[in-house]
Structures are given as structure tokens and as C-alpha cells.
mmCIF file of the N, C-alpha and C atoms, coordinates in Angstrom:
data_MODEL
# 
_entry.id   MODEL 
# 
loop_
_atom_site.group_PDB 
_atom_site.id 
_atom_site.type_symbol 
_atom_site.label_atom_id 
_atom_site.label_alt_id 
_atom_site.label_comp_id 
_atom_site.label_asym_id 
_atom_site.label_entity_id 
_atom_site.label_seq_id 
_atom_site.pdbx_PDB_ins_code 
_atom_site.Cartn_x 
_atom_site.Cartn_y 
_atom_site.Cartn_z 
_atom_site.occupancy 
_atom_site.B_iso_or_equiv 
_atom_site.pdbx_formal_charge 
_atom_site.auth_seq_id 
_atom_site.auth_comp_id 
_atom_site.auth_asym_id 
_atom_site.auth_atom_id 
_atom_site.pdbx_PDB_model_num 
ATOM 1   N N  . UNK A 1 1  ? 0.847   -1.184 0.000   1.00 0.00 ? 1  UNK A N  1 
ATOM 2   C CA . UNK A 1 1  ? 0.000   0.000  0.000   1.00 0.00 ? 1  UNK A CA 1 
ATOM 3   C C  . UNK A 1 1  ? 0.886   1.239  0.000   1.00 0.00 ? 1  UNK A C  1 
ATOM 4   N N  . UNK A 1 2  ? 0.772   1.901  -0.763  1.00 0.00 ? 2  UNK A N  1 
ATOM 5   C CA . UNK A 1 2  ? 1.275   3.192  -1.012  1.00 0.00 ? 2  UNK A CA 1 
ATOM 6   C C  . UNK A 1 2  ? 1.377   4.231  -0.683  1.00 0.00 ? 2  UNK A C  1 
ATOM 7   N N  . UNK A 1 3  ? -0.189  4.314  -0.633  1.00 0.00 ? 3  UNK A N  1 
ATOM 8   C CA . UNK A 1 3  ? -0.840  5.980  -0.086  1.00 0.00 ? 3  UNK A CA 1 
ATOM 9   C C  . UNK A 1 3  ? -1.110  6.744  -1.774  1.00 0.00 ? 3  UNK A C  1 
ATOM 10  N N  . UNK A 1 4  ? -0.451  6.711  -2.139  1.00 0.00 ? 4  UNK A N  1 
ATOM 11  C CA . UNK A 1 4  ? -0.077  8.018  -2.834  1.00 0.00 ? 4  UNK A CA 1 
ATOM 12  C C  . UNK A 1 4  ? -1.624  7.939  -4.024  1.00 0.00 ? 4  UNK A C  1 
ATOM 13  N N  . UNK A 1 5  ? -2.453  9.312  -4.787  1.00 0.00 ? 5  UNK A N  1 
ATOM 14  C CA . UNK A 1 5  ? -3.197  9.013  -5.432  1.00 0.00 ? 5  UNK A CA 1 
ATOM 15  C C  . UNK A 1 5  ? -3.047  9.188  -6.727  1.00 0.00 ? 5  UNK A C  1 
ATOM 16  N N  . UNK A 1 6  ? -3.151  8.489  -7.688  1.00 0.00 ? 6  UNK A N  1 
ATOM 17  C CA . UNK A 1 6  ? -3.008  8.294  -9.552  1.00 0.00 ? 6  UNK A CA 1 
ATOM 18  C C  . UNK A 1 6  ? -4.137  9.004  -10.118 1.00 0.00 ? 6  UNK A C  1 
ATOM 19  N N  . UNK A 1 7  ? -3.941  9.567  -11.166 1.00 0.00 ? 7  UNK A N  1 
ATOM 20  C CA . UNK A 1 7  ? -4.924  10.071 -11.715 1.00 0.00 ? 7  UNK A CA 1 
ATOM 21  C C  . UNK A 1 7  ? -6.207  8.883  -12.438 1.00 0.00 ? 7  UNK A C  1 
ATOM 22  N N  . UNK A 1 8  ? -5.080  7.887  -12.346 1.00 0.00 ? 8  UNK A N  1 
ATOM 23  C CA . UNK A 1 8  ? -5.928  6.553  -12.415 1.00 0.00 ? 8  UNK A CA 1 
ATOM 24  C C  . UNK A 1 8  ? -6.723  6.293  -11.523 1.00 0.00 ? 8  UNK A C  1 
ATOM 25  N N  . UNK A 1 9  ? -6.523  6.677  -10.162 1.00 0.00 ? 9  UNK A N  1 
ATOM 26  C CA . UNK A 1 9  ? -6.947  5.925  -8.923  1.00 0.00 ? 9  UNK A CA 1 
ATOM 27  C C  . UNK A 1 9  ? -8.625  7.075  -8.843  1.00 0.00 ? 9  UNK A C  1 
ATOM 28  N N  . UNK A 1 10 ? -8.351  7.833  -9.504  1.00 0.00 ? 10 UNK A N  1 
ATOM 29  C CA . UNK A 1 10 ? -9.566  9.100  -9.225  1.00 0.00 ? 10 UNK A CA 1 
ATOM 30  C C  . UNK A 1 10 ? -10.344 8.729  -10.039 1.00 0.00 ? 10 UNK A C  1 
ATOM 31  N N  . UNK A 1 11 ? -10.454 8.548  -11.528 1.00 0.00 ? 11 UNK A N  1 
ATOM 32  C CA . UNK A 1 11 ? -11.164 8.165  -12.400 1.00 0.00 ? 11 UNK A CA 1 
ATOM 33  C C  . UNK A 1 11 ? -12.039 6.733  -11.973 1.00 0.00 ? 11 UNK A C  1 
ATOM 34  N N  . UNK A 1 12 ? -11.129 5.601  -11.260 1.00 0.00 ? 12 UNK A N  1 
ATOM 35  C CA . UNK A 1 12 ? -11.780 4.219  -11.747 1.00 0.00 ? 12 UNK A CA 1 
ATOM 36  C C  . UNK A 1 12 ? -12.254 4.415  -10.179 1.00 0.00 ? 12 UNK A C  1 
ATOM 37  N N  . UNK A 1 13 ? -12.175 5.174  -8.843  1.00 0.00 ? 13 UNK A N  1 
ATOM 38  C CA . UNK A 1 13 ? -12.906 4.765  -7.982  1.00 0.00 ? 13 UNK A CA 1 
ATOM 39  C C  . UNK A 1 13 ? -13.666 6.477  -7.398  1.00 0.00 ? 13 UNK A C  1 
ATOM 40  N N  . UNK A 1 14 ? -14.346 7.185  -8.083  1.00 0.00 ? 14 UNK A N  1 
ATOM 41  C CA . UNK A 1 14 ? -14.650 8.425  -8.658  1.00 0.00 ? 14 UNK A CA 1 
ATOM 42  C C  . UNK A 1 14 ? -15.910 8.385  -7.318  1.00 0.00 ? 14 UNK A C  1 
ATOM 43  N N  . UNK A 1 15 ? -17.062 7.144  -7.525  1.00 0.00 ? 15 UNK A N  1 
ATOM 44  C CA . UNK A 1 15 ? -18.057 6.967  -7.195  1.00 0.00 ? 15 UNK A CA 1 
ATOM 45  C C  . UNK A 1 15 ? -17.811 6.469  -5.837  1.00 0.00 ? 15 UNK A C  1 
ATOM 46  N N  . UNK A 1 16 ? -16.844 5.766  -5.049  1.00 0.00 ? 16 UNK A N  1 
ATOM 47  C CA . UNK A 1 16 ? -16.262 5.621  -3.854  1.00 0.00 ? 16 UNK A CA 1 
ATOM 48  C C  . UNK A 1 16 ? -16.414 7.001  -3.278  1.00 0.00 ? 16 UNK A C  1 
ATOM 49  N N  . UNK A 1 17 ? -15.485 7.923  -4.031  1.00 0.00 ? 17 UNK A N  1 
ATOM 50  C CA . UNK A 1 17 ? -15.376 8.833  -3.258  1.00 0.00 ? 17 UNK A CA 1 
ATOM 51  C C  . UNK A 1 17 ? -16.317 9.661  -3.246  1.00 0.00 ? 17 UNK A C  1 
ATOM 52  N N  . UNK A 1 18 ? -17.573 10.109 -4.304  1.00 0.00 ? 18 UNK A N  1 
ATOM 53  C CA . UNK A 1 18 ? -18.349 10.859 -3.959  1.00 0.00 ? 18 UNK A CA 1 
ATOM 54  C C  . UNK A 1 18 ? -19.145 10.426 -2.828  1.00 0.00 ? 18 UNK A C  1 
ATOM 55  N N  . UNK A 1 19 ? -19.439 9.039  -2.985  1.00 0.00 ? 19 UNK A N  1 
ATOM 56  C CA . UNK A 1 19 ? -20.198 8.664  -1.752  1.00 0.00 ? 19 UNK A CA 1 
ATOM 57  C C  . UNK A 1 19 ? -19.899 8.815  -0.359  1.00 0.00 ? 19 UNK A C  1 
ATOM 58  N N  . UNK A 1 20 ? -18.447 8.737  -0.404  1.00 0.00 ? 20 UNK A N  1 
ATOM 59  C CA . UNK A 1 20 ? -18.168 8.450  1.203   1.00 0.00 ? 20 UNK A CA 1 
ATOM 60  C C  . UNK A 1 20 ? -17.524 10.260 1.650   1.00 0.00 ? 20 UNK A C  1 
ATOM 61  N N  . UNK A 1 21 ? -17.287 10.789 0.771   1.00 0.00 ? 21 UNK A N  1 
ATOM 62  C CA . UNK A 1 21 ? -16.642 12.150 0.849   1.00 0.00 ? 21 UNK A CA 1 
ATOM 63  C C  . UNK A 1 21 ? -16.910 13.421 0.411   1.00 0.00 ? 21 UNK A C  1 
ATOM 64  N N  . UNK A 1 22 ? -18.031 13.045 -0.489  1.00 0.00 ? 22 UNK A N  1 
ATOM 65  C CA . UNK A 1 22 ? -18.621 14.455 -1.371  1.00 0.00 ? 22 UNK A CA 1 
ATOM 66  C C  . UNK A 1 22 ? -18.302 14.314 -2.149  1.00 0.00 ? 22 UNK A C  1 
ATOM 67  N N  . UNK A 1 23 ? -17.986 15.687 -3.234  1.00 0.00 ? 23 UNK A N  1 
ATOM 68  C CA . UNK A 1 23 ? -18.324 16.008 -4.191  1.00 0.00 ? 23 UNK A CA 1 
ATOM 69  C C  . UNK A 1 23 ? -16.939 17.223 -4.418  1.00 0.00 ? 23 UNK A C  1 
ATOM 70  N N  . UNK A 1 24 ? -16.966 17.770 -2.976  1.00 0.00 ? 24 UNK A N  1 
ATOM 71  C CA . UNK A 1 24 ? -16.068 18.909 -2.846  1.00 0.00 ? 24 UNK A CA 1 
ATOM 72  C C  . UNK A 1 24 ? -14.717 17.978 -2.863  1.00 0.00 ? 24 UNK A C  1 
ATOM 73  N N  . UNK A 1 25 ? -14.659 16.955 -1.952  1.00 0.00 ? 25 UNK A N  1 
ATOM 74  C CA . UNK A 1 25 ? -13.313 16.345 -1.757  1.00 0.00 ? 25 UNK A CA 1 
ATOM 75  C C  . UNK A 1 25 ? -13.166 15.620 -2.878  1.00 0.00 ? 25 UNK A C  1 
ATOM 76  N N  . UNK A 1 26 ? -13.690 14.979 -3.865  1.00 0.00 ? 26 UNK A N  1 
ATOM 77  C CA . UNK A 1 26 ? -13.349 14.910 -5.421  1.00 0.00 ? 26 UNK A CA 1 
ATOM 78  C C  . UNK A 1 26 ? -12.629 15.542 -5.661  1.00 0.00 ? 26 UNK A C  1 
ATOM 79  N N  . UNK A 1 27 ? -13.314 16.762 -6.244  1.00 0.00 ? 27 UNK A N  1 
ATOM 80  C CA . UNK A 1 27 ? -12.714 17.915 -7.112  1.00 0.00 ? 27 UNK A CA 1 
ATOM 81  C C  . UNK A 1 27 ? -11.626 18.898 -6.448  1.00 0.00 ? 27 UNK A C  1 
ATOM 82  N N  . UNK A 1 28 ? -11.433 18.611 -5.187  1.00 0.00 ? 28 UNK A N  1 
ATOM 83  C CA . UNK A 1 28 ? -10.282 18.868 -4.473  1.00 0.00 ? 28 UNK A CA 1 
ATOM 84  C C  . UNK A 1 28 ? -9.199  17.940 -4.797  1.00 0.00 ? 28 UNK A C  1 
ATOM 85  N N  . UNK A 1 29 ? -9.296  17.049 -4.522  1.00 0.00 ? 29 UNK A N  1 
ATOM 86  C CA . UNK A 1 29 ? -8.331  15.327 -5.193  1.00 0.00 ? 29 UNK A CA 1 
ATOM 87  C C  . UNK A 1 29 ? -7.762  15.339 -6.909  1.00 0.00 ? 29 UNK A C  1 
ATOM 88  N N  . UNK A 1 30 ? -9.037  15.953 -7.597  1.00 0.00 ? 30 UNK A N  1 
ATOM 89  C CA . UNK A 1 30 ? -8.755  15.911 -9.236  1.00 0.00 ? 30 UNK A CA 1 
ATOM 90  C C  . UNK A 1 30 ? -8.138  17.400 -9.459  1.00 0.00 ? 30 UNK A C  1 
ATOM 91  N N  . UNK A 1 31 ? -7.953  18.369 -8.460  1.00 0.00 ? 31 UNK A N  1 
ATOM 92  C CA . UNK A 1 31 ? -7.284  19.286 -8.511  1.00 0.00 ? 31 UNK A CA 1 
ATOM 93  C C  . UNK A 1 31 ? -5.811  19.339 -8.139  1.00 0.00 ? 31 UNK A C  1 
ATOM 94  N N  . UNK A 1 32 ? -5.484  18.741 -6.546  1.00 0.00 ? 32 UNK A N  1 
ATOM 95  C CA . UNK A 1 32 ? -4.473  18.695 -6.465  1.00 0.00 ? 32 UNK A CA 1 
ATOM 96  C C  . UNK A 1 32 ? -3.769  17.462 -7.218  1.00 0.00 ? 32 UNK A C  1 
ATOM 97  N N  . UNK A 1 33 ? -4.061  16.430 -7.023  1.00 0.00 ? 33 UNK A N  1 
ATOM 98  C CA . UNK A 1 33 ? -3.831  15.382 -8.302  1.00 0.00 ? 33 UNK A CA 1 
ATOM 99  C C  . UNK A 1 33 ? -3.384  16.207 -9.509  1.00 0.00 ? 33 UNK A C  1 
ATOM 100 N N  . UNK A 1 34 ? -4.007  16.465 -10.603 1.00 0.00 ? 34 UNK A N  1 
ATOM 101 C CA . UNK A 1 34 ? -3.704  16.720 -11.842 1.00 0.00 ? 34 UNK A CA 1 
ATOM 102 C C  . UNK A 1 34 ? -2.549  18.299 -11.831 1.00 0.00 ? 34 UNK A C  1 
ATOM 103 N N  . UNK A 1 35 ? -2.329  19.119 -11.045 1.00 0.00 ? 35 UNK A N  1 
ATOM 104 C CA . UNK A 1 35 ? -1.520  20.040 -10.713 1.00 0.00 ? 35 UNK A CA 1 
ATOM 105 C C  . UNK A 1 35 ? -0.325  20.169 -10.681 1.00 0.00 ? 35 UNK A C  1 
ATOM 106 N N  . UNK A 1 36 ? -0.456  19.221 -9.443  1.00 0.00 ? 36 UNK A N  1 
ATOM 107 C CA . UNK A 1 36 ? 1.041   18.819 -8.376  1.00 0.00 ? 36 UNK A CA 1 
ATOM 108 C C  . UNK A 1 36 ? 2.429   17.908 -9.092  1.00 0.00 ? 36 UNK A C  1 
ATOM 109 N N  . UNK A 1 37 ? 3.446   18.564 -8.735  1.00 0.00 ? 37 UNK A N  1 
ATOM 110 C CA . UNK A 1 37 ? 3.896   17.488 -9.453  1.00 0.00 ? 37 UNK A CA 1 
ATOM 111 C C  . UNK A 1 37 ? 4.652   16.728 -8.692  1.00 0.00 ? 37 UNK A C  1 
ATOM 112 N N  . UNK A 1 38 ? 4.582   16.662 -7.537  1.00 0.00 ? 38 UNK A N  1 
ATOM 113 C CA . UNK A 1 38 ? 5.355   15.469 -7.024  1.00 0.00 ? 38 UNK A CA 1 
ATOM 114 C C  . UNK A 1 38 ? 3.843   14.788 -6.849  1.00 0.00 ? 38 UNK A C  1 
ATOM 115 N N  . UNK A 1 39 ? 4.131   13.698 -5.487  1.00 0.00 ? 39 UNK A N  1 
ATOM 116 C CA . UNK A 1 39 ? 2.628   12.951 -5.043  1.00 0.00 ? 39 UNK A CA 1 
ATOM 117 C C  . UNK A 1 39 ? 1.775   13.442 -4.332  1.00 0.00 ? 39 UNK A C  1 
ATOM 118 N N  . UNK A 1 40 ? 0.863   13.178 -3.858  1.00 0.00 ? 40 UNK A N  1 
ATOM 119 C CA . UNK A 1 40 ? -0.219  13.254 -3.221  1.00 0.00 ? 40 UNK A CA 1 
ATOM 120 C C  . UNK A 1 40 ? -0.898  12.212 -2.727  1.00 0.00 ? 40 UNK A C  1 
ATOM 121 N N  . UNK A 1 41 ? -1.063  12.241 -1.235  1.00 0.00 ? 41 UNK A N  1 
ATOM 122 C CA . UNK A 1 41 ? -2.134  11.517 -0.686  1.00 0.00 ? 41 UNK A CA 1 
ATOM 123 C C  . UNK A 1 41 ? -3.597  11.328 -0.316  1.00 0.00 ? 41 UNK A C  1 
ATOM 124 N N  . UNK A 1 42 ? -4.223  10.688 -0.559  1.00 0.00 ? 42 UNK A N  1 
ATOM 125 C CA . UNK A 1 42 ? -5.640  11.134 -0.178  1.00 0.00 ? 42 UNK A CA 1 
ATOM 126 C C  . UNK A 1 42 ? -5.894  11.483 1.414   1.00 0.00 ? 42 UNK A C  1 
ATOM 127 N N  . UNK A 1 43 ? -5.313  11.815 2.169   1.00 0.00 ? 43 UNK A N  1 
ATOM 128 C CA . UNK A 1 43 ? -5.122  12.428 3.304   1.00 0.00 ? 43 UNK A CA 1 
ATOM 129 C C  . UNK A 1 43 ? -4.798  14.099 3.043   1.00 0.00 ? 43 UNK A C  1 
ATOM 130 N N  . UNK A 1 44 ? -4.286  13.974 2.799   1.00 0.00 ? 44 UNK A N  1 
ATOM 131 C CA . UNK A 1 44 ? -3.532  16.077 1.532   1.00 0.00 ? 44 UNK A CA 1 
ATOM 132 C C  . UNK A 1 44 ? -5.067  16.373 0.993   1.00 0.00 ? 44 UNK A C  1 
ATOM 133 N N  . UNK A 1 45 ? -5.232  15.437 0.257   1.00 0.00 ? 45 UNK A N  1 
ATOM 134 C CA . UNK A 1 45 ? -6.115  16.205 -0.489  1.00 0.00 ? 45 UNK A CA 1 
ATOM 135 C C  . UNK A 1 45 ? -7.444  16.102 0.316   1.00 0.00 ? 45 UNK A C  1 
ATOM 136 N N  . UNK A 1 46 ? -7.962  15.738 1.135   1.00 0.00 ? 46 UNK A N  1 
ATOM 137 C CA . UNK A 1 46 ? -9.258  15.616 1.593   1.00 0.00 ? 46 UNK A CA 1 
ATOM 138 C C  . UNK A 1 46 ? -9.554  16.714 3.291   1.00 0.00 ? 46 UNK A C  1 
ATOM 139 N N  . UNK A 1 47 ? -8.185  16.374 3.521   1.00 0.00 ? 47 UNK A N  1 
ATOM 140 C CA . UNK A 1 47 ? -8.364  17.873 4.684   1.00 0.00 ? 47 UNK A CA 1 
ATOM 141 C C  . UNK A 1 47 ? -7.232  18.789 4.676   1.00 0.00 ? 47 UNK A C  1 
# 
């Protein structure tokens, strides 16, 4: 386990996260995700 999130990892589990996290923490995730250029965790990006 890694941690770290793929722009892969946002796309194929998209519906995970709206459910359990919103809508805001998505598009927070597909923001810092697609931006950043080192990694990111879904911990970073959600608070």
C-alpha cells in the first residue's frame, strides 16, 4: 500500500469517493492530483 493518489486511482474509484466524501473532496483530489507534481495523498487532499 502506497498511499499516494493516480490520476488513475480518481477516475476508476470516482463513485467511492463521492459517496463516502462528497463532491467537494473529489474535485479537491482531481485538482491537487492533476496540478502537483510530485505525489499526493488522499489524506492532503481531503483535509
Amino acid at each position: 500500500m502506497q498511499g499516494c493518489i493516480t490520476t488513475r486511482d480518481l477516475f476508476t474509484q470516482a463513485r467511492i469517493i463521492v459517496s463516502e466524501f462528497g463532491p467537494r473532496a473529489y474535485f479537491k483530489c482531481m485538482y491537487k492530483c492533476l496540478l502537483s507534481r510530485g505525489t499526493v495523498t488522499f489524506l492532503e487532499c481531503v483535509y
